[in-house]
N, C-alpha and C positions, 0 to 999 in steps of 0.2 A: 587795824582792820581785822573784826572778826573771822570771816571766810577768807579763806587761802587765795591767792592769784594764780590764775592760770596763763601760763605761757606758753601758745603756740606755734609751735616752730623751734626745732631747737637748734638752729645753726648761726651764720654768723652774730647775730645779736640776739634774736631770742637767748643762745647758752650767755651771754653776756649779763641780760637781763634776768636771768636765774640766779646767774653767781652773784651778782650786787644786790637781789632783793634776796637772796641765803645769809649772805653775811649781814645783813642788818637786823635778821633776825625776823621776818618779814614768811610766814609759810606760802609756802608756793608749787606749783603743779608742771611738770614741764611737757609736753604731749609733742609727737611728733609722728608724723606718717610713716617713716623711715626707719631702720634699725638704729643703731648708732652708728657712729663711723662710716656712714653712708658716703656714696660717688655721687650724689644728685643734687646737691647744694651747689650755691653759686661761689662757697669756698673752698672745692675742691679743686685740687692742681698742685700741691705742694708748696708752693709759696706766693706771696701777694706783699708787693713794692711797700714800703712804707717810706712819707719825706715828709721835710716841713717847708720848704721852696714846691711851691703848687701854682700852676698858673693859673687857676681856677678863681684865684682870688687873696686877696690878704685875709679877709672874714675867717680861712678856714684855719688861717696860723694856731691860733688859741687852741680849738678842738684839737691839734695835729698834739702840740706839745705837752696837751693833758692826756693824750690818748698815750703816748710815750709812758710820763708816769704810772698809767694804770697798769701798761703793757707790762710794767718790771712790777707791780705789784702782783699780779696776775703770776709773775715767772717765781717771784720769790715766796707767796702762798702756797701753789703747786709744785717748787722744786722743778718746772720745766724748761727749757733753754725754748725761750720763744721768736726772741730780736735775733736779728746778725747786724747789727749796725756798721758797716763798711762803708758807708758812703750810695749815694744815689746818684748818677748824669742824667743829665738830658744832651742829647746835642741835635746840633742844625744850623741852619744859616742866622747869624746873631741877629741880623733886620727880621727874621721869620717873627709874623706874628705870635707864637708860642711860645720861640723863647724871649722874644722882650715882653711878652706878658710874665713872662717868669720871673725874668730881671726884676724887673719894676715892682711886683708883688715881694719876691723877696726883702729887695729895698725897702719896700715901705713899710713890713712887717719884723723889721729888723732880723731877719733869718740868715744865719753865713755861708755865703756862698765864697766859690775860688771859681774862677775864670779859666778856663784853659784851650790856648789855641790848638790848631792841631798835632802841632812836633808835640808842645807838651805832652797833650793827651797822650797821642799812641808812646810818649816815652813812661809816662803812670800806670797806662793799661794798654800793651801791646797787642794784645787781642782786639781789639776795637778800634776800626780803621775809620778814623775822624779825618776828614777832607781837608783839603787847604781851603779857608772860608769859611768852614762850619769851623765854634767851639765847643766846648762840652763844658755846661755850668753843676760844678759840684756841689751836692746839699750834701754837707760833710755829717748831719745827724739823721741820715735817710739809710735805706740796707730793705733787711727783708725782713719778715715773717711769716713762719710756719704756719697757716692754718688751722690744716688739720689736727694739728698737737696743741692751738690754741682752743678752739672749739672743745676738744673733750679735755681740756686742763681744766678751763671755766664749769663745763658741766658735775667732773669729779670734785671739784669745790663746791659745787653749788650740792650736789648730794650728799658731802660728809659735815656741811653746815645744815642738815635737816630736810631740802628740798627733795620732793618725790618725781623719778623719770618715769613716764609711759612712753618709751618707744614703740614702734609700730604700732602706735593707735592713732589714728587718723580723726581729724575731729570735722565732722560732716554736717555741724549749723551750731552758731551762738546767738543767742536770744537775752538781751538787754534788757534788765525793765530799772523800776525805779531801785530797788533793795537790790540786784546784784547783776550776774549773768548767770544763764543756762548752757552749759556747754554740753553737746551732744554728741556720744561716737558710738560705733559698733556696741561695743561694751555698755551702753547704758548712758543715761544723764547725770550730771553732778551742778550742782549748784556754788558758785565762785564769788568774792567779793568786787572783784575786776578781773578780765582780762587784756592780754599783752597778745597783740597778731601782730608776729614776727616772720613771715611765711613764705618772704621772698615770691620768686615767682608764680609761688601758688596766690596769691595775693586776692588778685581776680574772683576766688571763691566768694569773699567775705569784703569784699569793697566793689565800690559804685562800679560799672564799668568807665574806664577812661584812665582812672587816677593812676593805676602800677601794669604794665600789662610785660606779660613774659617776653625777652628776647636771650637770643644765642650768643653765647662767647664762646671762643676757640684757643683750641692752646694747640701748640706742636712744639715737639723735642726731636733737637739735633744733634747728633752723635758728636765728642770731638776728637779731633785728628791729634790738640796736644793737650791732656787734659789738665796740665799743672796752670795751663796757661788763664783757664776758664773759673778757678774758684774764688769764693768772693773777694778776698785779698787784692786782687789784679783781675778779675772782672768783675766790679759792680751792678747791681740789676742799674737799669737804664731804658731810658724812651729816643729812640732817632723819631724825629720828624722829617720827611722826606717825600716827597710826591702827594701831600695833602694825607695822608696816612701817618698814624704812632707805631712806631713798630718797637711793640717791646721785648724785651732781653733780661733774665734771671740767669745767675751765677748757678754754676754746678752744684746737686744738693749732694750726688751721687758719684763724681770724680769722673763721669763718663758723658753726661746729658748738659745739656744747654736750655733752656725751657722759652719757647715766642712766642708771641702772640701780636694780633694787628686789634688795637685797643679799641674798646667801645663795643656798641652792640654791631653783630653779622647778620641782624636781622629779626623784626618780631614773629613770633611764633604763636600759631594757634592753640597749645597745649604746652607748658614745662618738659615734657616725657620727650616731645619732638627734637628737643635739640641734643640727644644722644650721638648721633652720625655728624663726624666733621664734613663740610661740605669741600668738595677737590679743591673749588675756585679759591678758596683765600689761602694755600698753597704758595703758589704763585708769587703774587706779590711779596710773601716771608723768603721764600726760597732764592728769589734774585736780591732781596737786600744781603740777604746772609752769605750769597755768593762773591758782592760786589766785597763788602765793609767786612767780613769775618772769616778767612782765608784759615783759621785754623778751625771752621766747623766743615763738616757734607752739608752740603745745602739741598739734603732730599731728608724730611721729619719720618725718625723711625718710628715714631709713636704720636697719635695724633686723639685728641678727645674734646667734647664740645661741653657747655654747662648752659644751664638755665640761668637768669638774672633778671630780678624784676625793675625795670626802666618809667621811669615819672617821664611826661613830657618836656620837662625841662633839663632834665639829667643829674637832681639831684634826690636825695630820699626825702621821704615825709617820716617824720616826727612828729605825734600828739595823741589827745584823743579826739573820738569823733563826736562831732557838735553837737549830734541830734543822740549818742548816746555813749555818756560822757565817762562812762565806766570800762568802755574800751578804749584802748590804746593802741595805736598803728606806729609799726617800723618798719617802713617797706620802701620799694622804690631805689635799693641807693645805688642801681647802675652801673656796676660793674667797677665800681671805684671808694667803695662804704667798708671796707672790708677793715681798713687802717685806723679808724675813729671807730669802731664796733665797741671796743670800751667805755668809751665816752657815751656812746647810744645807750647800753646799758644801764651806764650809772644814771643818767639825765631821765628813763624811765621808771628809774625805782624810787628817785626824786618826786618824779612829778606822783606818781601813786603815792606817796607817802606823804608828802606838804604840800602837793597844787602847784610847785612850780619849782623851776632848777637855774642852778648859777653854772652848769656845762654853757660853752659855748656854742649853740645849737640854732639860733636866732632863725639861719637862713634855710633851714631845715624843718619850720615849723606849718604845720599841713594846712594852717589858714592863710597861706599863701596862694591858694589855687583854689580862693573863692571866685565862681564863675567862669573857671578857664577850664575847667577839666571837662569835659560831659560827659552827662547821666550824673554828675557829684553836686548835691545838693547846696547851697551859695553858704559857706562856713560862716558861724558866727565871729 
């Protein structure tokens, strides 16, 4: 490809898709509204669950266990400690719909899991008050990852393998034709051989309306009472299912904070910017689980913050280019749950720009799935 590609957006995947089309040797542009290291991405929060036991599906197994791979390639290029792999729970009542989708997806996707009732549990992780009834299914290659240290690892690779960063330039219209795109911002026009919109909840500038639209996630941090009790060793991140609600739980990054959250989207929002103020109400319901099940936290969040994420109607991302102009490529949508395969998005986009097509396991990701379902989004070829 004679003209460079342009990559907008440079957070969870867009930096992804930097770093994999830098090392293949592939010149590339990475534009971003934002300074670096910005709070306004849907990867901000200090760390984001990673598993391969997903009740989402067995489909996702493949992606989970190459995105692993990348993850330690990514850590071993950049010298960055990215994984905590300690293991990952779930627990809940074992007939609950979520966790025998879990079981059974594990099962079928050969992934290992350990079973544990409740003595067990609380005697593996005494922090975590597991019920008589409920178990907690362990994905023994699941833990956490760093973000934010993932995001600018990918981008400082992708800059010392040749790529050029424009932070805080905002890109304000891309224009397709048949020879390349037109990419437009403050600074003036540049002419690209393809672009990569990776733009998460800004999404909506540059797609149909219907297809990614902005919604709110919420994070709160809990002080703890014993902090040896809470790191990841003997606390695991972890999802209770409980009252129709995920309530989720991150291991101490800082020997003092506990990190929650009540999963999925709090709500769509008319602008990205809006979801900066946590709202009181989802409080509540975090603050009585953590009072019930986690007797060595304060169940009042000393610090509380909200993120933007861009949400598909069905809840997972799009993946591809667009039909009608086939030089752009979309990675959007992925809902509050994309964050852990963002390697894989990456590689499977500098694929597709580079041969027409990828061996990532991406299938149920691919954006001509929402031919005719989206509105305002043109019927994909």
């Amino acid at each position: 490809m004679q003209r460079p590609v342009a990559v907008i957006g440079l957070g969870s995947m867009g930096s992804m898709a930097l770093w994999q089309l830098s090392r293949r040797g592939v010149p590339a542009v990475g534009f971003d509204q934002f300074p670096l290291g910005h709070m306004n991405g849907a990867f901000s929060g200090e760390t984001r669950m990673f598993r391969t036991a997903y009740s989402n599906g067995p489909h996702w197994v493949p992606a989970l266990r190459r995105a692993k791979e990348l993850w330690r390639t990514l850590e071993a290029e950049s010298g960055q400690a990215l994984l905590d792999l300690n293991g990952f729970v779930s627990i809940g009542d074992r007939a609950a719909d979520r966790i025998a989708s879990l079981i059974g997806c594990a099962t079928a996707a050969g992934v290992e899991i350990e079973m544990l009732d409740s003595t067990e549990a609380r005697a593996r992780f005494p922090a975590i008050g597991v019920e008589p009834g409920e178990v907690a299914v362990l994905d023994k290659a699941g833990g956490l990852i760093k973000p934010e240290r993932a995001v600018m690892a990918a981008l400082d690779q992708a800059q010392a393998s040749g790529a050029e960063l424009r932070p805080s330039c905002a890109v304000t219209g891309i224009e397709p034709d048949e020879g390349g795109v037109t990419v437009e911002t403050p600074q003036g026009r540049a002419r690209f051989g393809a672009v990569i919109l990776a733009t998460g909840a800004w999404s909506q500038r540059f797609l149909p309306p219907g297809l990614v639209t902005p919604h709110r996630v919420g994070l709160h941090w809990y002080l703890s009472r014993t902090p040896d009790l809470f790191v990841p060793d003997v606390f695991p991140p972890h999802i209770r299912y409980v009252g129709g609600r995920a309530v989720c739980l991150f291991s101490s990054q800082d020997r003092t904070m506990v990190k929650a959250a009540i999963g999925g989207s709090l709500g769509p929002l008319d602008a990205p910017m809006d979801a900066r103020t946590a709202a009181p109400w989802e409080r509540a319901p975090l603050s009585k689980a953590i009072a019930r099940h986690y007797p060595g936290l304060w169940p009042h969040p000393v610090r509380s913050e909200s993120y933007a994420d861009g949400f598909t109607a069905d809840g997972d991302g799009v993946i591809g280019p667009l039909p009608w102009a086939p030089r752009v490529l979309v990675a959007a949508g992925f809902s509050a749950h994309g964050f852990k395969i963002a390697p894989v998005v990456g590689a499977a986009l500098a694929d597709l720009l580079i041969g027409g097509m990828t061996a990532m396991a991406i299938g149920h990701l691919r954006l001509s799935r929402f031919e005719g379902r989206s509105p305002g989004l043109r019927a994909l070829a």
